[in-house]
N, C-alpha and C positions, 0 to 999 in steps of 0.2 A: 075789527077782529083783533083778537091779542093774543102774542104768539109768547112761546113761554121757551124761548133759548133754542130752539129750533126751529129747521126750514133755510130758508135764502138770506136770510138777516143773523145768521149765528155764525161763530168763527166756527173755521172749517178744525181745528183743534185745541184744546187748551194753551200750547204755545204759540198760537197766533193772534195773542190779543192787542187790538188795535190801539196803540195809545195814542195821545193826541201834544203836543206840543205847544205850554201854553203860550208861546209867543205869538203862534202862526196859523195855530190852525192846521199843520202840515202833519201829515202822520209821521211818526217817528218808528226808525227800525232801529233802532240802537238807543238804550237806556239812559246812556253817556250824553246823547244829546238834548234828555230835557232838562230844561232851563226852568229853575222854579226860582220860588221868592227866595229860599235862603239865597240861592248863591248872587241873587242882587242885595243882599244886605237885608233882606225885612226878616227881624225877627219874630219868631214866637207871639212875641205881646204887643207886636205893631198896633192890631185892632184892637187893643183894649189900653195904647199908652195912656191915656186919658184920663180912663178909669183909675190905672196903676197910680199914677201921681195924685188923685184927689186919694186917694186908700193912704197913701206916703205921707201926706202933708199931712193927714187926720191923725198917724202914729207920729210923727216928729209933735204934733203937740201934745199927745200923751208924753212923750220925753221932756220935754218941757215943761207940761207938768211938774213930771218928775221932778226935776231941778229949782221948781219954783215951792213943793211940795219941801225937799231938804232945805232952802234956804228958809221956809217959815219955823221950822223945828216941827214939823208936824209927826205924829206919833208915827211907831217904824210900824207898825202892822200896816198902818192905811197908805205907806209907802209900798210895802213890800204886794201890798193888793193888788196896787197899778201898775206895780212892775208886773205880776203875773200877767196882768189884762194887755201889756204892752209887747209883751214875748209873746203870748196868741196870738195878738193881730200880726204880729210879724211872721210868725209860722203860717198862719192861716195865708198869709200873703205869698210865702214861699211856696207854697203848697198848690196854688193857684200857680204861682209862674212855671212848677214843675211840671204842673199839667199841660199849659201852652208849651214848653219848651219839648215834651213830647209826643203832645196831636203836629205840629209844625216841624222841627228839627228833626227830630227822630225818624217822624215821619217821611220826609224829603229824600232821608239817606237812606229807609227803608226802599224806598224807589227806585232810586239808584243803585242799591246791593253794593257789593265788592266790600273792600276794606271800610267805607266809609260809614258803614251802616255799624260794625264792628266799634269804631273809635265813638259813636253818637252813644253807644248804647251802655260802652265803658264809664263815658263820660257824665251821663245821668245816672247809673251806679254808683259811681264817687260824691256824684250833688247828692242821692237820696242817704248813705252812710254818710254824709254830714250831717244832712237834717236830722236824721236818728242818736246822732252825737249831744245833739245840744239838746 
């Protein structure tokens, strides 16, 4: 049988929602004490460093490129192309980390509430009107 939020298994009100505490398994009655990955240090891109670095290593030799593109005297348009294609993958990369930096971070503080949700939310503000800058 499948019960759809009511009966004996539903919170008895909307402020009674159980949450659980990823350390322990223990229920938590206070916000304040769950412990997630941000506040042991795992960022955002933890599950995907991997990824992030082989994306890194493939733009550092577009940059390279680059430099090996100047020292041949090679024509400025077909410079100025891979610069474009090099500033994408960059953006496109940033764009990606902005993403994880607010399913994760943002997210953690959203959970939490109080001020800290405030300074998460400022603070990815300020990263996205940089990206829009450049």
């Amino acid at each position: 049988m499948t019960t759809t939020g009511t009966g004996a298994n539903a919170p008895s009100s909307p402020d009674t929602t159980d949450v659980t505490d990823v350390t322990g398994g223990a229920p938590v009655t206070d916000v304040t004490d769950i412990v997630t990955d941000h506040d042991r240090g795992v960022h955002g891109y933890h599950h995907q460093k991997q990824d992030h670095l082989k994306r890194l290593r493939r733009i550092e030799g577009q940059i390279r490129g680059l430099q090996r593109m100047v020292d041949e005297d090679v024509y400025c348009i077909d410079i100025l192309t891979q610069v474009s294609a090099s500033t994408k993958a960059l953006q496109s990369f940033a764009l990606q980390l902005l993403e994880e930096h607010l399913r994760h971070c943002v997210a953690d503080a959203a959970v939490k509430g109080g001020d800290e949700i405030d300074a998460k939310v400022k603070e990815a503000t300020q990263a996205i009107a940089r990206m829009l800058r450049t």
